[in-house]
N, C-alpha and C positions, 0 to 999 in steps of 0.2 A: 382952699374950699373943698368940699368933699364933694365925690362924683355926684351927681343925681339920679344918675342909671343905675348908682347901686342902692338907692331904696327904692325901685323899682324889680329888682330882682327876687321872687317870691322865697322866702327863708324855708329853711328846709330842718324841722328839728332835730336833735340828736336821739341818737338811737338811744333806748333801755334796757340795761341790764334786767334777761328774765328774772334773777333774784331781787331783783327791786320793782317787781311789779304786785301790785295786790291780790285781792279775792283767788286766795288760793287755797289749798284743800289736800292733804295727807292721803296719799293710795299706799305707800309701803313704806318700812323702814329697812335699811338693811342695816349693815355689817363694817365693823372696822376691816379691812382688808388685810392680812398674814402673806402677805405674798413668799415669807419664809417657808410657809405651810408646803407649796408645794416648787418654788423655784431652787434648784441644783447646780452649782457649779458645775459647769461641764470639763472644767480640770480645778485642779488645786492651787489657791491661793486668787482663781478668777475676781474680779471685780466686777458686781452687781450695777454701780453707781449711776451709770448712765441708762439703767434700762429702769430703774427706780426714778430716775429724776423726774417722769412726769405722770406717773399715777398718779389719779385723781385722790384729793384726801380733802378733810376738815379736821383742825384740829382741837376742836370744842364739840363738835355734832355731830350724829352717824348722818349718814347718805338717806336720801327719802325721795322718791316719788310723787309729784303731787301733780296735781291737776290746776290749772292756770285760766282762771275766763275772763276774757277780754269781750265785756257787752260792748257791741257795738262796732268790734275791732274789722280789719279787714286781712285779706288775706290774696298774697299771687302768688300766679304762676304761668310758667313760661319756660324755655329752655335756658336755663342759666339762673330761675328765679323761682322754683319750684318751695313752695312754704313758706315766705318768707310773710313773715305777721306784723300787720304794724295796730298800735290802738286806736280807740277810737279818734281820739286827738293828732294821730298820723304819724307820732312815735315811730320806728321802727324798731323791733323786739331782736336786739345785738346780736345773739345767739344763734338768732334764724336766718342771718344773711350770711354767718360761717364760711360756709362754700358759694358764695354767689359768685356770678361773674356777667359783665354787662349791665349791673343794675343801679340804676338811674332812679335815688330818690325823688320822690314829688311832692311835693310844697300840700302839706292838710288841705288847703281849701282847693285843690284841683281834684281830691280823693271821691267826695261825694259823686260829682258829676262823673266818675268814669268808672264807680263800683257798680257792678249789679249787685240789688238787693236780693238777699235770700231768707222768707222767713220759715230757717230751720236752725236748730243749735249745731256749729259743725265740730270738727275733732279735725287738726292736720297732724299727718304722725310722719310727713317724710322731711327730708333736707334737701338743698340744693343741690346735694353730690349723693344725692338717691340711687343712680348709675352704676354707681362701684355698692359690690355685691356685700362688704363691710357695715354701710349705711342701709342697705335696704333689708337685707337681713337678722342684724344683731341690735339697730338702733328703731329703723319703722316697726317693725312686726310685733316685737312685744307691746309696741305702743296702740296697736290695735285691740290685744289680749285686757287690756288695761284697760282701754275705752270699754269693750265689752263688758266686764265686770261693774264698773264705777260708774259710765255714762252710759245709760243705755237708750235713753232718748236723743243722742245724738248720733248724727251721719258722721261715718268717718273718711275723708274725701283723700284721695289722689290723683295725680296728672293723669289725662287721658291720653291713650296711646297715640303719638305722633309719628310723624314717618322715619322711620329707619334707617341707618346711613350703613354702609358696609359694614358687616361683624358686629353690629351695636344689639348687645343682647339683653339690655336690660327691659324691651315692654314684655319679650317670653318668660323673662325672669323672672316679674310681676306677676303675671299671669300665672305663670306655675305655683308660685308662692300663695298667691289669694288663693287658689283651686283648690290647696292642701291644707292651707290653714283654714280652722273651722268658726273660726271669723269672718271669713273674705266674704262672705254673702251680706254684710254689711256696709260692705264698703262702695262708696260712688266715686268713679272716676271724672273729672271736671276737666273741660276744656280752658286753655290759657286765656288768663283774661284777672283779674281784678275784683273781688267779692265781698261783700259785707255780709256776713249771717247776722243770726238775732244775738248770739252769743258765739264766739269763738274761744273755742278749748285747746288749749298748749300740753301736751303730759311732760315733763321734765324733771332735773334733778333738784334739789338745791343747791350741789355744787351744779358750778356752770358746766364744765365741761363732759361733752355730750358720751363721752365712756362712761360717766359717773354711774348711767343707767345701770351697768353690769356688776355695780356691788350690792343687787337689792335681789336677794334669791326669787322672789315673784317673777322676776325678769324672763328667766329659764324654763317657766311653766308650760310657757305657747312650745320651747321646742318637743318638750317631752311629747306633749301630745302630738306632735306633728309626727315624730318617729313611729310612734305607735299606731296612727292611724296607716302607715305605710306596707301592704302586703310585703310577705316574703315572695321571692322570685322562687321558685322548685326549681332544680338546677342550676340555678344563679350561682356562679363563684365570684368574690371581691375578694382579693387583696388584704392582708393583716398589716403588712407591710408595706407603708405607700410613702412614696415622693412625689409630691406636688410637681409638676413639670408646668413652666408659664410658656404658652406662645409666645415665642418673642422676648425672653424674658432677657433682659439688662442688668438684673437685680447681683450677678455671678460674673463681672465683666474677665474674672481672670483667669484664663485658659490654665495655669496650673493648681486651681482652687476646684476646676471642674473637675481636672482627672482627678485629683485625691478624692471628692467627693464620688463620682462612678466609681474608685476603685471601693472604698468601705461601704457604698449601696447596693455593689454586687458580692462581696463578702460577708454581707450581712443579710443576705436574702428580703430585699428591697424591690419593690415595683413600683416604676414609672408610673405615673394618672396626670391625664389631663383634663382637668375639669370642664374644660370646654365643652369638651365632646361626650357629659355626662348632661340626662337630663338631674330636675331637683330634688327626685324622687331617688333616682341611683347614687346619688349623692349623698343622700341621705344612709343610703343605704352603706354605702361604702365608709361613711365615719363611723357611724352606729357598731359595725364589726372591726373598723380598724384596733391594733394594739399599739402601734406605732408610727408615728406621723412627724417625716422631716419637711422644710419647705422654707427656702426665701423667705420675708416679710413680705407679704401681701391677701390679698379678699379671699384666697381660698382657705386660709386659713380658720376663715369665720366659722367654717362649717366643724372646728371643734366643740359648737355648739349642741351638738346631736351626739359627740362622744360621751362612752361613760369614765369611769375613773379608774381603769385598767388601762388607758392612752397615755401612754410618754410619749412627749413632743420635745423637736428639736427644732427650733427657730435660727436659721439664718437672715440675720437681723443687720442693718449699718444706720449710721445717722446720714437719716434722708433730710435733715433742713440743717445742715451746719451749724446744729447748735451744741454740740456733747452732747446729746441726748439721744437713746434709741427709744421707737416707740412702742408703751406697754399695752399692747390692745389686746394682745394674743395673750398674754400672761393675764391680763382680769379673767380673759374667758376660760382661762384655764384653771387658777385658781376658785373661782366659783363653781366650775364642776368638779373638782379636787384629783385634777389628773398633772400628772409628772411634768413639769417644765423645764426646756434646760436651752438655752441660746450661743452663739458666735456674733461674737461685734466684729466683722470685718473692716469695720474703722480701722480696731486698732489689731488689724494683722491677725487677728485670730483663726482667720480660715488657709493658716498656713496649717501642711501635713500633720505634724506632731499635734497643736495642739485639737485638730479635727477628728484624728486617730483619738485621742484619748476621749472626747466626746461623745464621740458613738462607745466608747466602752464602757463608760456610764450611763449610757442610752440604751445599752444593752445588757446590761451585766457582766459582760466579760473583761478579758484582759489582755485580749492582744496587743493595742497599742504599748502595754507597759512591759508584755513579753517581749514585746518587739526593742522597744527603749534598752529593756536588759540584755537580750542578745548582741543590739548595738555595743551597749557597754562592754560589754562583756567581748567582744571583736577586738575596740578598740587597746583594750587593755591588753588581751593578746598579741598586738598590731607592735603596744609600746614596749614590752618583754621583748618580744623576737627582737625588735630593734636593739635594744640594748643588748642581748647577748651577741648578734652580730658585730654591734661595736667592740665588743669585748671579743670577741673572736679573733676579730681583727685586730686591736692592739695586742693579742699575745703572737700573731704570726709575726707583726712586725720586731716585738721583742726579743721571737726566736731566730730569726731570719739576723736582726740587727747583730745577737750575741754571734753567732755563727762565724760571720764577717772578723769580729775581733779575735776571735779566736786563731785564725789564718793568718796573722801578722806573729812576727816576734815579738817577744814582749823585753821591754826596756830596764835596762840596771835602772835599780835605786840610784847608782852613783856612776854617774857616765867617764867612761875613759876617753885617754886621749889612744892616739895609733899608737901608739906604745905597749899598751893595756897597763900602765902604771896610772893606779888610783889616784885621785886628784888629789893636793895639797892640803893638810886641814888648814881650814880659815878660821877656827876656832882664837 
């Protein structure tokens, strides 16, 4: 017999893929993506494979932008549950619980009773993992640019500032970014809680995956203006030459991968930055002038959103989910602004000396490392000559030392005698 308490348990439906959801509407089209265009082996004969493996593609349709309304849909937020959309039917929208954590769907018919209504059309444009400087940077913000243009009768809402736990920098983040973006005066920040607008609007790709955004050049628009809106400092110097330095970073666990790396960032006229201790403005400012930018895989990275295409970047990069794959977020963003690419898979040992030496050679134009290879060479080879001619040295002393010996003996008839010295008998 089957339980009874389990058709008593209220059913929970399955989430929907944002590409299978309706009433949707074209804001951009982009671009097949070249990543050849500007990605560079950082030595010879490198393999691309795993940092290609998961750019976003279709292989029938460009990349598009569109705008997604869900009448009637709902919408929370929380710590852990920030955007996540479900429709009116209580669907949840797959793509927007991505980064969730904690979250505990609710059965359609508990939704009404605990939604506040709101009659205004809304816009959400953040993710659950809004926090990391990646998502609220490169994925929300254009997403407001886009509202602006397309919706403009609608509110574009995010979390409101909660309390603060040590080091947690993302509501100044926020803050800074709306203040500078010439957007942010449209946007209302919403306390946690559960909402139904009259219309709720999605911006997303038609591919699912939420990089997809950064193959559609409209993307890029909101930063140019941001840069530009940013005074010069008079007196101000930044850095051409910068290395991302992470508090705390884990990202380089191997003490002889650091020193090679110090030793070619001081021979290359490289400077330390920690972004930390930049507000969003000097940050901006300091991409906008950088020429050259190394760094780990991580959110600081984002901010080659504000370079122009005189940046070579050099990505030290690993597979962070044990799948062969590294991940290509920094290469969209790089190839859409069309500045120089070039990475290390420390998976596979690459952030050993030599082949690090030769990357920054190609990162730079020069040729030390391969001067250096041919001096080696060129050591070595000397190393094996000298060897061999001291072998040969030495078997000629022993040659002459051995003849010398013989010589000091008598030397032996052909035809030995007896004490007599009468020749021996023929045996013939």
């Amino acid at each position: 017999m089957s339980d009874p308490s389990a058709s008593m348990t209220p059913a929970v439906p399955a989430p929907v893929p944002v590409t299978d959801l309706p009433n949707r509407r074209t804001l951009a089209i982009g671009r097949a993506l070249r990543p050849d265009a500007v990605l560079r082996p950082s030595f010879d004969g490198q393999d691309p494979a795993a940092l290609l493996k998961q750019v976003p593609r279709h292989e029938t349709i460009p990349p598009r932008v569109e705008v997604i309304t869900l009448p009637g849909g709902y919408v929370r937020f929380g710590e852990g549950l920030d955007g996540i959309a479900l429709t009116a039917e209580g669907r949840p929208v797959f793509e927007t619980t991505y980064f969730a954590w904690g979250h505990q769907p609710l059965p359609p018919e508990a939704l009404p009773a605990q939604a506040r209504v709101i009659d205004e059309d809304w816009v959400t444009i953040v993710d659950c993992a809004w926090g990391n400087h990646y998502h609220l940077l490169t994925l929300a913000l254009p997403k407001l640019a886009y509202a602006r243009a397309h919706l403009p009768g609608a509110r574009v809402i995010v979390p409101a500032r909660r309390p603060a736990g040590p080091g947690d920098g993302r509501p100044a983040m926020l803050d800074q970014l709306l203040a500078l973006s010439p957007d942010g005066d449209r946007v209302l920040q919403v306390d946690d809680g559960l909402y139904r607008p009259r219309n709720l609007h999605l911006i997303w790709t038609n591919i699912a995956a939420p990089p997809a955004l950064h193959l559609i050049d409209e993307t890029f628009a909101c930063f140019e203006a941001m840069a530009r809106a940013i005074p010069a400092v008079p007196g101000r110097r930044f850095p051409e030459r910068i290395f991302i330095e992470r508090v705390r970073d884990a990202r380089l666990p191997d003490p002889r991968a650091n020193r090679s790396l110090d030793r070619y960032l001081e021979a290359h006229g490289f400077e330390k930055v920690r972004l930390e201790t930049l507000d969003m403005a000097d940050q901006i400012r300091l991409f906008a002038g950088a020429t050259h930018v190394v760094a780990a895989h991580g959110a600081g990275l984002s901010n080659l959103v504000f370079g122009g295409q005189r940046v070579r970047v050099l990505e030290l990069n690993r597979d962070l989910d044990g799948q062969g794959a590294l991940r290509p977020w920094f290469l969209l963003i790089a190839a859409a602004r069309g500045q120089h690419y070039q990475f290390l898979n420390a998976t596979a040992c690459e952030l050993a000396d030599l082949p690090m030496g030769l990357a920054f050679d190609r990162l730079m134009g020069t040729r030390r490392q391969a001067l250096r290879m041919g001096l080696v060479r060129l050591r070595d080879r000397l190393r094996r000559r000298a060897a061999r001619l001291l072998d040969r040295t030495k078997g000629t002393a022993k040659s002459v030392a051995g003849g010398g010996a013989l010589s000091g003996r008598p030397r032996s008839s052909p035809h030995p005698r007896d004490n007599s010295g009468a020749p021996p008998p023929d045996r013939g």
